[in-house]
N, C-alpha and C positions, 0 to 999 in steps of 0.2 A: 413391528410396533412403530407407530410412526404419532407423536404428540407434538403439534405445530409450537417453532418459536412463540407465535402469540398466544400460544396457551401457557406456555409458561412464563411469561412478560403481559403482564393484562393492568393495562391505566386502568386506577381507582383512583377511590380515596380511604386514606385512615380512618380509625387505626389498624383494622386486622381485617385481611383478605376472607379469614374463615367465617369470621364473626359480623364483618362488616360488610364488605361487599359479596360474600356467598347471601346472604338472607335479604338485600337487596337486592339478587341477579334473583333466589327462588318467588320472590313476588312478583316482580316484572310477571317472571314464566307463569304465575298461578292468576292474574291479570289475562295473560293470554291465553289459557287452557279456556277460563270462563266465555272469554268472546269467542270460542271455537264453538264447533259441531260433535269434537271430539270425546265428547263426556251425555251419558244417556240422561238428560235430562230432561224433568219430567214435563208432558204437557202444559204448557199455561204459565210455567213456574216461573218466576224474574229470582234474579238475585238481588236483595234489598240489603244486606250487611254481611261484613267478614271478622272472622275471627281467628287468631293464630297464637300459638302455643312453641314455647320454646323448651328443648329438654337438654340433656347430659351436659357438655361444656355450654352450651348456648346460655343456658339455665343459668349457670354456677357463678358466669365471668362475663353476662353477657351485657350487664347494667354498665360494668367499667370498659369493656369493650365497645358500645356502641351499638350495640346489637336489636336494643328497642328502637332505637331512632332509624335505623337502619331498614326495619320490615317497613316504618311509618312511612319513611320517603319512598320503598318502592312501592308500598301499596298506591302512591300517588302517581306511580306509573314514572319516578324518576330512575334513573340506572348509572351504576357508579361509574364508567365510565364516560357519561355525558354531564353526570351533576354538575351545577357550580358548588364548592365549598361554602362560599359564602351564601349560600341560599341555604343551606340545612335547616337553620334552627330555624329561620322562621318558618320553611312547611312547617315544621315540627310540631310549631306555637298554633299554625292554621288548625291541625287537623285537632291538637286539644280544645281549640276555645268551640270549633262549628262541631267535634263527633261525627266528622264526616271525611273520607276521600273520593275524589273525583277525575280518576287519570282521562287520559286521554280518550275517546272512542269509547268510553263506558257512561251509564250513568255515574249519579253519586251513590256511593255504600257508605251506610252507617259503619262507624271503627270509633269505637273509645277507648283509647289506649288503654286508662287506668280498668277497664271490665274486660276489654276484650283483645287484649295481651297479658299472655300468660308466660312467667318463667316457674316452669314446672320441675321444680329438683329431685320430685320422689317418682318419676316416672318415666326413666330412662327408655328409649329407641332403640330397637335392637340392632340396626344396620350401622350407626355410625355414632360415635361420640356427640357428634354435631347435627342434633336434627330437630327439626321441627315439622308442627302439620298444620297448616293453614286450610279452612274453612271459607264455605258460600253458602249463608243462609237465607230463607224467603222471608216475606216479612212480618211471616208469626213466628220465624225464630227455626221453624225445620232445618236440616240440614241438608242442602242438595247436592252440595261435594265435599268432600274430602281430599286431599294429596298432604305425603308425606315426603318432606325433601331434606337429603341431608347436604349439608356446608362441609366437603369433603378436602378445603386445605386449596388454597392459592387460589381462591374464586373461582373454585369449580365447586354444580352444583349439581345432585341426582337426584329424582326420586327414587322410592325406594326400590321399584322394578329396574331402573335403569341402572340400581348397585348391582343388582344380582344381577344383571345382563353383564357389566362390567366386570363384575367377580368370574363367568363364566369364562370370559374373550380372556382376559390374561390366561388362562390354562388353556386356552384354542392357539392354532395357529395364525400368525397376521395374517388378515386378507386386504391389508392396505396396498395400494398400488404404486407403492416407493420404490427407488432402485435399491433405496439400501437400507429396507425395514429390519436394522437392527436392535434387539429386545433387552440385549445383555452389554457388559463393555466387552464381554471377550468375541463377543461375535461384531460390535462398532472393531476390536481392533485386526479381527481377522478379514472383514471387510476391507477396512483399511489396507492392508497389506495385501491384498489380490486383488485391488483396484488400483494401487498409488497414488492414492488420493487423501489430501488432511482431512481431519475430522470436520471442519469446517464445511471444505470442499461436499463430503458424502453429505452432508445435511442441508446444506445450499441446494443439490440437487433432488433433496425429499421434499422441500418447500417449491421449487421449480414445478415439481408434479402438478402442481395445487393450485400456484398462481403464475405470475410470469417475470423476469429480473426484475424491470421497474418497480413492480409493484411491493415485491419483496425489500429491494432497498427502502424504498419508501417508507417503508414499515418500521423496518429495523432503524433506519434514523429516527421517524416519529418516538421508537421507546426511549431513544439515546437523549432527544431532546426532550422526553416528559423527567427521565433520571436525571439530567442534568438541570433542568430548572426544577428541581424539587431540591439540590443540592443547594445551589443559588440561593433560594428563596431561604432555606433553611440560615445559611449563614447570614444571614441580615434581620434573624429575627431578636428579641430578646423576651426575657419577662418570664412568669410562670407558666408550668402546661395546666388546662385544664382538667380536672376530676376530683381533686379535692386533698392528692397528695401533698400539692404544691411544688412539687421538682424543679428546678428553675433550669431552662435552657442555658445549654455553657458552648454551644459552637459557633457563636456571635464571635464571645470572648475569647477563645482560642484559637479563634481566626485570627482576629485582628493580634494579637500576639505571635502567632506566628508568621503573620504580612510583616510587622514591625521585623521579628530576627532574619526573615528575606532582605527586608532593605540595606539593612545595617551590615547584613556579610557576617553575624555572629556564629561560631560556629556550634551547631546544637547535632551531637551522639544520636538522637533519637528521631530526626528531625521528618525521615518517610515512614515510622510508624506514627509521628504528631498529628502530619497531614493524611494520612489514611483515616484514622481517627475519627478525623474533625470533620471530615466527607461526611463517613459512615454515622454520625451522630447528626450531624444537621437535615439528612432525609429522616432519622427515625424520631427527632425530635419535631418536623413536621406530618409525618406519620400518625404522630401520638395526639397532634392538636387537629385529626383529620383532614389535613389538606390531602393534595394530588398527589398520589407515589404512585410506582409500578411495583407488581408483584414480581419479586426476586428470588427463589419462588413464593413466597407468600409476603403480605404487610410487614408481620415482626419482624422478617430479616430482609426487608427491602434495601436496607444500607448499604450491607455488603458488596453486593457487584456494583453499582454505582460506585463506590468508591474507589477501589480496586482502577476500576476503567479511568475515572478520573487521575487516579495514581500513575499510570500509564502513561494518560496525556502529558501530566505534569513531568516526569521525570526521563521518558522514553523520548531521545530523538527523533525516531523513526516513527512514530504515533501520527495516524491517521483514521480517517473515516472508514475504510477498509477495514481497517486494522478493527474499530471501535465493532463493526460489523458482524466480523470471524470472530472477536471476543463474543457477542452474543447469539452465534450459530451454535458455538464449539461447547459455551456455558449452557443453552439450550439443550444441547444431544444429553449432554449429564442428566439437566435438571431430570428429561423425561427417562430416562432409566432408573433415575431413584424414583421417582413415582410411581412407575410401574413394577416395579420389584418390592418398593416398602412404601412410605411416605413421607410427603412435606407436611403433615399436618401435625401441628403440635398437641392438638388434642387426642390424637390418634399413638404419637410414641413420642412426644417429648419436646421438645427445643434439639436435640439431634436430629429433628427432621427440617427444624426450618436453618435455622442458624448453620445447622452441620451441612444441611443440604448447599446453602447458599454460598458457604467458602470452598464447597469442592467446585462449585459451578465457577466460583472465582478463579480459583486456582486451574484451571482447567481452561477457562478463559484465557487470564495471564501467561499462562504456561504457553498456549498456543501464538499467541503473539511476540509471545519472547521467542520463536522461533523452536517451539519443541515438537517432538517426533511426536506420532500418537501414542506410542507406549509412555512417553516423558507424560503429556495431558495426564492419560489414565493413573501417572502415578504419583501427581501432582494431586489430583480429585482425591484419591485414597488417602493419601496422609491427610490432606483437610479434615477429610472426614472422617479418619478415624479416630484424632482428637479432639473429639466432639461427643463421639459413643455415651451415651449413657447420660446428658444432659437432658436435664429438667425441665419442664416450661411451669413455672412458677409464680408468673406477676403477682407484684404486689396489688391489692385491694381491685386486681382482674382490671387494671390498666396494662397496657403496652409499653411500660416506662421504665418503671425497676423489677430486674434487672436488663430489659431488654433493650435500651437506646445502646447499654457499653456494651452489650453481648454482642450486636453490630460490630463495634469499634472493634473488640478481640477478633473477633470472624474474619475479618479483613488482615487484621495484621498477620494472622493464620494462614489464610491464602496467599499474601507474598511469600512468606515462608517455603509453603509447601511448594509453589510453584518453584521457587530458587534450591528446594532442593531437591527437585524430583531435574533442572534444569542442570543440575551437575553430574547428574549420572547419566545411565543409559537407559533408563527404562526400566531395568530389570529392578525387581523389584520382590518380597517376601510374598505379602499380603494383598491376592487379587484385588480389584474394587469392588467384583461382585460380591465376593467373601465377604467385606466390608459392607457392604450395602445389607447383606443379609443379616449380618449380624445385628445392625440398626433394628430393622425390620423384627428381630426375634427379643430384642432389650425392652423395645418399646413395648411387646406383647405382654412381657415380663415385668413391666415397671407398674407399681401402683397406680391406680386412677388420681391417687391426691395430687402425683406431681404431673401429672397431664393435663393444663388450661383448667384447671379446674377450681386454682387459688385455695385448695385445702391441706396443703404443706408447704413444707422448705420455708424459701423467702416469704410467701405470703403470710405465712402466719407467727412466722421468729421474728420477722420485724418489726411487726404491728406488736407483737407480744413482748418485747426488750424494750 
């Protein structure tokens, strides 16, 4: 099994990977299918308008999510990770006032948002919590294609043939051409240990396969610097987020409060979980106003590793680029074993898939630069995540805000934890990661659809209702 760092690190934009840049990565692709050859179309036929349909979580949470604005701008042939943020709303405003998109290398197709975007709550997809079908019609209205694609969790997107391809390959054996295609942690750590190599190391050279060192570094700094000015930007901002809650951004203010008890030498008890915190709140509170995040593994819990890593630099003598590196080689190898064992997608099992996911990928990170063995990582990742089990994804009014900018902030304080305490022992350890991962995996199956992205319980509806 082999799932590239950049797949699990992918520049966007907010608020939500699933919601926001999956249904703007499946339009670009349904853009592209039309200008192919690829599709039996019929003689003669042009395509004159499109039309697209949103179901399960897409539907439910997709207005607070982003998720209309989101297909508008891809159908315009924009991609989240090239957009400018500050261009959004006015395609937005283009494609309402003309009823038309015009990407690139196409003609223009008629698209009326308000007719010809649908969030369809009584008609669930049977592949994926998160899907939707987008349309090419002629210009009496026929339909000359159809595709259905689901938003499968950290800006990955399938149609639905390419799930059941994917559903198949996980029960197949890898035929990736890695040195060290491992599927499970027990097999990253029995690897490890017949190699003598860190976890790091074994996954630096699965990316080696693929490209070449330069290019790989090159990489891995570009996420470091998209995490870190998303950090930056975050703490400089103020004011309310947008969507109608009104939440007011506080990691302005908590910054500069915590600058001040730096200067002063005062001494504050709580002082590296303050700054952890304040990291992990100022990407997700940029996050929520859609600007540029990376997925960590997903949008909602982009904070986590960013801050963590920043936590590192801040208080680690030893912290370096390297360093910053092997944190997202070693956070990498996790993320893609929880993926392929259960899920990052909160519409799929819960907020233990993004949040829980992203503090074991922490803590596993951390752990590894603090100098821990491989058994220490894997057991660093485990305890993150298995105080996480069984968490909800809940947003209020189907924004990325409450509860999720502090669920960040916990995630993180979580993952130093875990890492410091999986760094005092030896590895050994009760409770496999796999066991843990599976377990995730069988909760999620087992959890009601209300608290899966779906804003039909818990927080969403106790708060608004109190």
């Amino acid at each position: 099994m082999f799932l590239s760092v950049f797949d699990v690190f992918k520049i966007g934009v907010g608020p939500s990977s699933s919601h926001t840049m999956g249904p703007m990565t499946a339009a670009n692709r349904f853009l592209d299918l039309i200008a192919s050859d690829s599709w039996p179309r019929p003689q003669g036929a042009h395509v004159a308008a499109l039309k697209a349909s949103l179901h399960g979580s897409l539907a439910y949470t997709g207005i607070g999510h982003g998720t209309g604005r989101a297909v508008i701008i891809g159908l315009t042939g924009e991609a989240p990770d090239r957009i400018d943020p500050d261009r959004m709303d006015s395609i937005v405003e283009e494609v309402e006032r003309t009823h038309k998109v015009a990407p690139p290398g196409h003609p223009a197709y008629h698209f009326n948002p308000k007719e010809d975007l649908i969030f369809d709550k009584k008609v669930p997809l049977s592949g994926h919590a998160n899907g939707m079908r987008l349309s090419a019609l002629d210009k009496d209205g026929r339909v000359l294609l159809t595709t259905i694609y689901y938003s499968i969790g950290g800006g990955f997107v399938v149609t639905d043939t390419e799930l059941l391809a994917l559903q198949k390959a996980k029960k197949a054996a890898s035929s990736h051409k890695v040195p060290y295609p491992f599927a499970s942690a027990r097999e990253m750590l029995d690897m490890a240990a017949r190699s003598g190599l860190t976890i790091a190391q074994m996954k630096r050279a699965n990316e080696e396969a693929v490209m070449d060192r330069d290019a790989l570094n090159a990489g891995l700094d570009r996420i470091w610097d998209a995490m870190s000015g998303c950090i930056d930007r975050g703490l400089k901002q103020d004011g309310r987020l947008p969507g109608g809650l009104n939440v007011r951004r506080r990691a302005r203010s908590i910054h500069d409060q915590l600058q001040e008890e730096w200067r002063s030498n005062r001494q504050n008890p709580l002082l590296a979980n303050d700054w952890l915190s304040v990291y992990a709140m100022a990407v997700n509170e940029e996050n929520a106003a859609g600007g540029r995040v990376v997925t960590a593994p997903t949008n909602g819990a982009a904070g986590v590793v960013p801050a963590t890593i920043r936590y590192y630099l801040h208080f680690h003598p030893d912290a370096d680029q390297d360093g910053i590196r092997d944190y997202l080689l070693t956070a990498a190898a996790i993320g893609g074993i929880i993926k392929h064992n259960a899920s990052i997608s909160g519409a799929e099992v819960g907020c233990q898939g993004e949040v829980g996911s992203a503090s074991a990928m922490a803590a596993a990170g951390l752990a590894a630069v603090m100098g821990g063995s491989p058994e220490q990582i894997e057991n660093a990742a485990e305890i993150a995540l298995e105080h996480h089990l069984g968490m909800t994804c809940d947003p209020v009014a189907g924004l990325v805000q409450v509860p999720c900018i502090e669920r960040n902030a916990l995630g993180a304080v979580k993952a130093v934890t875990a890492a410091s305490l999986a760094l005092k022992g030896d590895g050994q350890h009760f409770v496999p990661l796999d066991a843990c991962i599976e377990t995730m995996r069988q909760t999620g199956n087992d959890m009601s659809e209300k608290y899966k992205e779906t804003s039909l319980g818990g927080l969403a509806v106790n708060v608004v209702e109190c």
